[in-house]
C-alpha positions as CSV (number, residue, x, y, z in Angstrom):
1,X,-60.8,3.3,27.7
2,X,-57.9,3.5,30.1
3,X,-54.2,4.2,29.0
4,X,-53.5,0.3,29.7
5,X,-56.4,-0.9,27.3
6,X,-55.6,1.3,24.8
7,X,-52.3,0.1,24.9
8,X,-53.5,-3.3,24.4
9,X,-55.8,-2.5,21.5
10,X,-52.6,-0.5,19.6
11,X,-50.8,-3.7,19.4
12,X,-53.1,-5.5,17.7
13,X,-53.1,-2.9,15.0
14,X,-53.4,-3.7,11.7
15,X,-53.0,-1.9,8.5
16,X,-56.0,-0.9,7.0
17,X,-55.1,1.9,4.1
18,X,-52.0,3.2,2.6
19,X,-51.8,6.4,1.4
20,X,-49.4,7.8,-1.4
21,X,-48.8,11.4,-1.6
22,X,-46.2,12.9,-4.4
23,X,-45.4,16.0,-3.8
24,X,-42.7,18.6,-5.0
25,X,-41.1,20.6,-2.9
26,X,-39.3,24.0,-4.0
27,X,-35.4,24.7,-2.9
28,X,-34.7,28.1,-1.5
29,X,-32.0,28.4,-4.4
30,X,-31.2,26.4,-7.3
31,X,-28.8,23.7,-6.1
32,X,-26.1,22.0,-9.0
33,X,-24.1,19.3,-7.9
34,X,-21.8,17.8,-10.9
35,X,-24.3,15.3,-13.0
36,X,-27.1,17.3,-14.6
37,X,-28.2,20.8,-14.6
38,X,-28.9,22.6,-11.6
39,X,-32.3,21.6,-9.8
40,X,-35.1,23.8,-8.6
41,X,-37.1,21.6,-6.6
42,X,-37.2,18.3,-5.0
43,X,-40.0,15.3,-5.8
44,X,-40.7,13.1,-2.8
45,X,-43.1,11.0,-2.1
46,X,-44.7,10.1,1.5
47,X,-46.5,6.7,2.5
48,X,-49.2,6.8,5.1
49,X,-50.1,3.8,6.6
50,X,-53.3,4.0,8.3
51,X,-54.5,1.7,11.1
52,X,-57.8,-0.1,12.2
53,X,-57.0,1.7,15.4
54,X,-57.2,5.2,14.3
55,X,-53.4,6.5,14.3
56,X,-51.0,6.7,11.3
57,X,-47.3,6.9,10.5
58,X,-45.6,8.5,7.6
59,X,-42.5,8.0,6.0
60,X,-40.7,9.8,3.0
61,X,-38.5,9.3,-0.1
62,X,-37.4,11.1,-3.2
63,X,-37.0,10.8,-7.0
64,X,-33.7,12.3,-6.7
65,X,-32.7,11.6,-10.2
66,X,-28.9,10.7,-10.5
67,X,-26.4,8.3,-10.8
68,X,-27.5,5.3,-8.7
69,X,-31.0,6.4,-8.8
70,X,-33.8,6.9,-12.0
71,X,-37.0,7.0,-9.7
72,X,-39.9,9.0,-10.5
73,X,-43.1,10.1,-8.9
74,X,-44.5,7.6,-11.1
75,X,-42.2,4.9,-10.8
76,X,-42.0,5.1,-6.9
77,X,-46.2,5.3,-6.5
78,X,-46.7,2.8,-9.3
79,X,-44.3,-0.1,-7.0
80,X,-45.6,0.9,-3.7
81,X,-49.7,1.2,-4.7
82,X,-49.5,-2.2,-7.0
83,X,-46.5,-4.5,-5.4
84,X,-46.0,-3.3,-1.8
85,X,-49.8,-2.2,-0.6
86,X,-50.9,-6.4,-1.3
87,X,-48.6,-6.9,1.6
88,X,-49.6,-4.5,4.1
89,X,-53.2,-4.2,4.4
90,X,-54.0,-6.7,6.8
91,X,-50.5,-6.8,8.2
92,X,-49.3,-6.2,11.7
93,X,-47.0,-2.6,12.0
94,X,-45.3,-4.8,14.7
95,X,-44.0,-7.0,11.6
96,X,-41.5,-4.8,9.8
97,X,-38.9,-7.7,9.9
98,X,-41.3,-10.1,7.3
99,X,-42.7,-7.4,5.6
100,X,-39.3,-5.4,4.4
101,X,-38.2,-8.8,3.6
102,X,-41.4,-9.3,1.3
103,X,-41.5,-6.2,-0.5
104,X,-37.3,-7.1,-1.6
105,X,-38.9,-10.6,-3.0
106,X,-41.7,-8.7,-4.6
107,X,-39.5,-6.0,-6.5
108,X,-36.1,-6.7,-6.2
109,X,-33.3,-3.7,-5.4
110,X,-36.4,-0.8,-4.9
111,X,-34.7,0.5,-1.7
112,X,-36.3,4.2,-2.7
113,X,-39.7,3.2,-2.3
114,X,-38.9,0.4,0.6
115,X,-37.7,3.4,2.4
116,X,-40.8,5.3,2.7
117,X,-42.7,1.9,4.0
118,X,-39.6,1.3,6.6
119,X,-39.9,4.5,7.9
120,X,-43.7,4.6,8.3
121,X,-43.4,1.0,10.0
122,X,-41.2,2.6,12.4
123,X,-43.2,6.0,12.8
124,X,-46.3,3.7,13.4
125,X,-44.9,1.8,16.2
126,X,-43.7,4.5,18.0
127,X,-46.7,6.3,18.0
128,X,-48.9,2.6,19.1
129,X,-46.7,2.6,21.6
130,X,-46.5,6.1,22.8
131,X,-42.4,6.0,22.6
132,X,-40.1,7.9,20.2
133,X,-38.5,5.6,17.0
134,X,-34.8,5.7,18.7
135,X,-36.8,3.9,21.8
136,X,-37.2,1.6,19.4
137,X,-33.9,1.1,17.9
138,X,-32.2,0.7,21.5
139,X,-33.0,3.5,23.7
140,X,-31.1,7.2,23.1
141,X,-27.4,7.7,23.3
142,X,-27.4,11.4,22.6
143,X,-29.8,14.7,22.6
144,X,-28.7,16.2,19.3
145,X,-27.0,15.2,15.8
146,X,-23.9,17.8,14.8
147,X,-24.2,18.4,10.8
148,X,-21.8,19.4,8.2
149,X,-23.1,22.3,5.6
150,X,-22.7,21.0,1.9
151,X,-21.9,23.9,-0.6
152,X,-23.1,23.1,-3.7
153,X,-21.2,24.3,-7.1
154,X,-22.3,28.2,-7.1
155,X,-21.3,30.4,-11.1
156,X,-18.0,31.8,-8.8
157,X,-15.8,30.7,-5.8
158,X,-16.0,33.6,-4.0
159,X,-20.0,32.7,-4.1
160,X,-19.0,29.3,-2.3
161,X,-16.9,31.0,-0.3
162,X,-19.2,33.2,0.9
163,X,-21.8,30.7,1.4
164,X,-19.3,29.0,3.9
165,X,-18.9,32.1,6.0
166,X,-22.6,32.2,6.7
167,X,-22.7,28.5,7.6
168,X,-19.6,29.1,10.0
169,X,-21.1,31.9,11.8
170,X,-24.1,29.8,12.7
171,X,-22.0,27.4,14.0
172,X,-20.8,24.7,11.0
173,X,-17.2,23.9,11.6
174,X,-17.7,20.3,9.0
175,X,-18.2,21.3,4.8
176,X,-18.8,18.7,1.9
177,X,-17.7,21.0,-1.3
178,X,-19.4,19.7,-4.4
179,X,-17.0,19.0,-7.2
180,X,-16.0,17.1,-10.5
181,X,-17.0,19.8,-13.2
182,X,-14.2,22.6,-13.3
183,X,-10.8,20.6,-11.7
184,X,-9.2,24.5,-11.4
185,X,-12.2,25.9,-9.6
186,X,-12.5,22.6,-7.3
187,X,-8.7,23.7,-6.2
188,X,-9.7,27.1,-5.8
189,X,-12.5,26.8,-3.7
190,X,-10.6,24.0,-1.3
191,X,-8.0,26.6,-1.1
192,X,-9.9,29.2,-0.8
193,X,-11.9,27.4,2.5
194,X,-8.6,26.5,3.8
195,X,-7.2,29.8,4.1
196,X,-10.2,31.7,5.2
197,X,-10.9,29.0,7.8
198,X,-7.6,27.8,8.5
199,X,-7.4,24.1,10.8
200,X,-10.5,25.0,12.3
201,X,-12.7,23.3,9.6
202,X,-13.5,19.8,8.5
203,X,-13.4,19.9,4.5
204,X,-14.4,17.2,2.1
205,X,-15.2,17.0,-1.3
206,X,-18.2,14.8,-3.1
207,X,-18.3,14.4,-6.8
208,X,-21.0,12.7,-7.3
209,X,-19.5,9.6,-9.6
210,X,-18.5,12.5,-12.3
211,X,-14.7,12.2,-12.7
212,X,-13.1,10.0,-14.9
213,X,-10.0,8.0,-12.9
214,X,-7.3,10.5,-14.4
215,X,-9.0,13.8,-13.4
216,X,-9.9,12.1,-9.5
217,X,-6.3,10.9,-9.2
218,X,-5.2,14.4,-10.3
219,X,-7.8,16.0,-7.9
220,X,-6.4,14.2,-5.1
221,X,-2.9,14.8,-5.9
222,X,-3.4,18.7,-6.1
223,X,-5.5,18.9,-2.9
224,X,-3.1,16.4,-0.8
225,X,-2.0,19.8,1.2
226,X,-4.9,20.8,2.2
227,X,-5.9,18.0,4.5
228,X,-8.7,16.9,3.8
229,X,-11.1,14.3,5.8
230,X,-12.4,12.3,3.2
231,X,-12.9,12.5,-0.8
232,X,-16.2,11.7,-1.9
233,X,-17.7,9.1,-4.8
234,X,-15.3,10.8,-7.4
235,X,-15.9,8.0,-10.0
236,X,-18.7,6.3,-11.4
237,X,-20.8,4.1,-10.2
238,X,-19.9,0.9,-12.3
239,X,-16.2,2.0,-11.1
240,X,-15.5,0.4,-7.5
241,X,-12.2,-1.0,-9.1
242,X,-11.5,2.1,-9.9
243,X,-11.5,3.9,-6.4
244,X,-9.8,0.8,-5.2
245,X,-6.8,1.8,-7.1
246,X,-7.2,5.3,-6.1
247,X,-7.5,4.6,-2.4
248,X,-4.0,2.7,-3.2
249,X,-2.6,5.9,-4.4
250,X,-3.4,8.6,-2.1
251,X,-3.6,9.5,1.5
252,X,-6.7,10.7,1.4
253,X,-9.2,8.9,2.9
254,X,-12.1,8.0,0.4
255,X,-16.2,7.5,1.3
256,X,-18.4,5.3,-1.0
257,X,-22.0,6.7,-1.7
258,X,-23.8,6.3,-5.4
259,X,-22.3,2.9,-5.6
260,X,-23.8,2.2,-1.9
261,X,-27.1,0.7,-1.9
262,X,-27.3,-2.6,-0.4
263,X,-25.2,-4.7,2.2
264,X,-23.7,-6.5,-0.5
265,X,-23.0,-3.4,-2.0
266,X,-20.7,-2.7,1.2
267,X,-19.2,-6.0,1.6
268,X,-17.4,-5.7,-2.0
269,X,-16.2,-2.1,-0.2
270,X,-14.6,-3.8,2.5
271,X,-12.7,-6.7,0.5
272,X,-11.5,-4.6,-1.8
273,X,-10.7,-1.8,0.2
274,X,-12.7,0.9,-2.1
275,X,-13.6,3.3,1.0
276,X,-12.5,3.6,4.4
277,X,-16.0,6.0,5.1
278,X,-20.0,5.3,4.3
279,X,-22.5,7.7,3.2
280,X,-25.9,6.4,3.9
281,X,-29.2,7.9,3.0
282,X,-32.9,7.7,3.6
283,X,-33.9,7.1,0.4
284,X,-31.1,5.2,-1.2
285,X,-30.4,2.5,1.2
286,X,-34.2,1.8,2.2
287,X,-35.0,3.6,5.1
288,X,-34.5,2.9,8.9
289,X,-34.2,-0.7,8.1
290,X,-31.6,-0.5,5.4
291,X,-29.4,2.0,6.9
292,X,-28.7,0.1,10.3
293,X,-28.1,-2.7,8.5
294,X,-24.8,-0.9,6.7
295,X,-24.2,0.8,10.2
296,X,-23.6,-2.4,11.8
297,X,-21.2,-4.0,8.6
298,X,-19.7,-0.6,8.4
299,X,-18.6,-0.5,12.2
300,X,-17.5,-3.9,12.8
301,X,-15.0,-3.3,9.3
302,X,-13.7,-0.1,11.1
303,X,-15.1,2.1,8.0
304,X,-16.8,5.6,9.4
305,X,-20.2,6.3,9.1
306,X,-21.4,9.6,7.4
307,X,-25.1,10.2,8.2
308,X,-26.2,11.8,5.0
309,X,-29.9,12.5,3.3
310,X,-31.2,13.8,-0.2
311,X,-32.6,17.3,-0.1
312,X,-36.0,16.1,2.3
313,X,-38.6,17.2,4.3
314,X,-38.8,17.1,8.3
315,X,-39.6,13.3,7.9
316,X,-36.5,11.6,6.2
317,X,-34.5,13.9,7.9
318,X,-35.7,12.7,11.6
319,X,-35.5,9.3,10.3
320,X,-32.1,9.7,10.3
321,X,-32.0,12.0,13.7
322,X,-34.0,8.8,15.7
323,X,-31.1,6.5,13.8
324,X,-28.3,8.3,14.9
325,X,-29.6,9.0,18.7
326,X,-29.7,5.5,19.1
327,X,-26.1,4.7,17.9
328,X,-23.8,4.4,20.5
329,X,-20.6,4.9,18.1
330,X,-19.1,7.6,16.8
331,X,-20.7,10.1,14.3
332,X,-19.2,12.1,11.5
333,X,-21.4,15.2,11.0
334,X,-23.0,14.0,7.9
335,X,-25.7,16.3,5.2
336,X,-28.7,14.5,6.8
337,X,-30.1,18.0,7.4
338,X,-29.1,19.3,3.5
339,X,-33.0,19.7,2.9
340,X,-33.5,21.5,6.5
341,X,-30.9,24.0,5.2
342,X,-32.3,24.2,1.2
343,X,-35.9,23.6,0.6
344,X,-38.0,26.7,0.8
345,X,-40.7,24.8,2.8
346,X,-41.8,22.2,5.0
347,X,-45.3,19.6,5.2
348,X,-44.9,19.5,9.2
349,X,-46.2,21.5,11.8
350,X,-43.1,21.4,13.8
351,X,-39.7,21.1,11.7
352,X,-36.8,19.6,12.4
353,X,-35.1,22.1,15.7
354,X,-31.7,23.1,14.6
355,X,-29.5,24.7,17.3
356,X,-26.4,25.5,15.5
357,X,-25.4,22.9,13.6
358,X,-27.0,20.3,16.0
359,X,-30.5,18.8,15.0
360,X,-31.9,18.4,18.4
361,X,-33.6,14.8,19.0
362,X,-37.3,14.8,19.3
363,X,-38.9,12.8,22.2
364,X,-42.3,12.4,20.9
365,X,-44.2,8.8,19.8
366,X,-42.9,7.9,16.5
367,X,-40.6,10.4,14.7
368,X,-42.0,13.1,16.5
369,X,-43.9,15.2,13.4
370,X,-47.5,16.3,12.6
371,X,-48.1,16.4,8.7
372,X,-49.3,19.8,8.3
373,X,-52.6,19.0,5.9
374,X,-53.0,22.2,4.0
375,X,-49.2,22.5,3.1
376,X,-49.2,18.7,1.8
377,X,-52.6,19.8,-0.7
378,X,-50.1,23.0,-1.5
379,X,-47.4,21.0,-2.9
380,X,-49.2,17.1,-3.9
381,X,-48.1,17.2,-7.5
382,X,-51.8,15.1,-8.1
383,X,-53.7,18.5,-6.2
């Protein structure tokens, strides 16, 4: 059949099987951040769509449990095997617009599992089509995606300190500093980046939602001097009153994440002035399809985008890469690539290519990866 015919056929595709892999995936090192104990792997869970025409596209989300989020491997393959797979099989690839807006009506506010289904919609078309997902999403604005490092809370600051360095010499010159569980240390270690760094580096500190409104406020006051970008989710998520007032108090700039999820989320954000930055992820804001939604509110409020990610694999973390190369605004250099730099494997062929601190942009159909088959039966939790 000639390229043109095949062409043809792909368009017609329809959705014939979906395909639910759990899998957990170890970390390098223990990461902490301030809710919980420290974690020792990561559970994700990837969604295959298979198509009458013989190719396939994966996407990818986690059970990062946390404030803002309580999914399970169960919980996220229970909604997308009995809720979402009734409205894909049979479905065009081509309709992502009606089917997103389906699986919403069918299990209202499951953005974790919708993002897995997004970002296999989009993988899917790309590789019908023979283009790359940022093709897609308006045609490429830029070759590579500049990250920050995020150092998570280590047993001593000089440990965090440390860590820093070795990001630095490969290139970082941006660092999120976990925080919200020793106030003391939290000023140490800013100081301590500060003054081995000096103005050369970008810091910012993400608690997580796990201050109370007296210990942020006194945070912030303490750490005024050190200039820092941007002060992370310091209270809970219930609390978006609360970092209003906060943002009223200090001079530091605050970002919104835990209590970002949907668009409505980040229209209260903007009237009451709770955040004047966005932290978007795969997982949490439903995929491809969620997160340029809250790009394009975001932007036209004047509030910064900060491309972020949960601890994932090759695949959420090009999701966001095909995203970003596709924006023509300006970038912060957001922890999309925290997995790239933590877990202690991959379930691709060909990860992610990191040159410095820049994820380079894939031009291949669909997000550009090749699930690697004996790594995914190495670490499927149902193997």
């Amino acid at each position: 059949m000639s390229p043109a015919n095949v062409l043809a056929a792909n368009i017609h595709a329809r959705i014939e099987r979906v395909e639910i892999i759990p899998l957990r995936m170890p970390l390098k090192s223990a990461v902490k951040i301030s809710d919980g104990g420290a974690r020792e792997f990561v559970d994700t869970v990837l969604v295959r769509l298979h198509t009458d025409a013989g190719v396939c596209g994966v996407g990818e989300t986690q059970a990062w449990r946390r404030q803002g989020s309580s999914e399970t491997h169960a919980s996220l393959c229970s909604v997308i095997r009995d809720h979402f797979e009734p409205h894909l099989i049979g479905a065009s690839p081509f309709s992502i617009a009606s089917i997103m807006y389906r699986l919403e009506q069918s299990i209202y506010h499951s953005l974790y599992a919708q993002a897995a289904v997004s970002d296999a919609l989009y993988d899917l078309q790309g590789k019908l089509l023979g283009v790359p997902v940022h093709n897609l999403l308006g045609g490429k604005c830029r070759d590579a995606l500049a990250a920050c490092a995020v150092l998570f809370i280590k047993p001593t600051v000089a440990e965090t300190i440390d860590g820093a360095q070795e990001f630095y010499d490969r290139g970082f010159r941006s660092f999120t500093v976990k925080v919200g569980v020793d106030l003391r240390r939290d000023i140490e270690t800013v100081a301590g980046l500060r003054e081995r760094f000096g103005d050369d580096v970008i810091i910012r500190v993400d608690a997580n939602a796990g201050m109370n409104f007296d210990s942020a406020a006194l945070l912030l006051r303490k750490l005024e001097s050190y200039d820092l970008d941007a002060a992370e989710q310091l209270l809970p998520i219930w609390d978006v009153a609360g970092l209003t007032e906060l943002a009223r108090r200090t001079s530091t700039p605050l970002m919104i994440d835990e209590s970002l999820a949907t668009d409505n989320d980040l229209i209260a954000v903007i009237r009451q002035r709770a955040a004047t930055v966005i932290h978007t992820k795969v997982g949490k804001n439903g995929g491809i399809w969620g997160m340029h939604k809250l790009w394009t509110i975001a932007a036209a409020a004047g509030l910064r985008i900060y491309p972020g990610n949960h601890p994932s694999t090759s695949i959420a973390t090009l999701s966001v890469v095909h995203l970003a190369a596709a924006w023509p605004g300006p970038l912060l250099e957001g922890a999309f690539a925290v997995g790239i730099e933590t877990l202690g494997a991959d379930i691709v062929q060909r990860p992610v290519r990191m040159q410095g601190n820049c994820a380079m942009v894939p031009d291949e159909p669909g997000l550009g990866v090749t699930l690697d088959e004996d790594l995914l039966r190495e670490f499927n939790v149902q193997s």
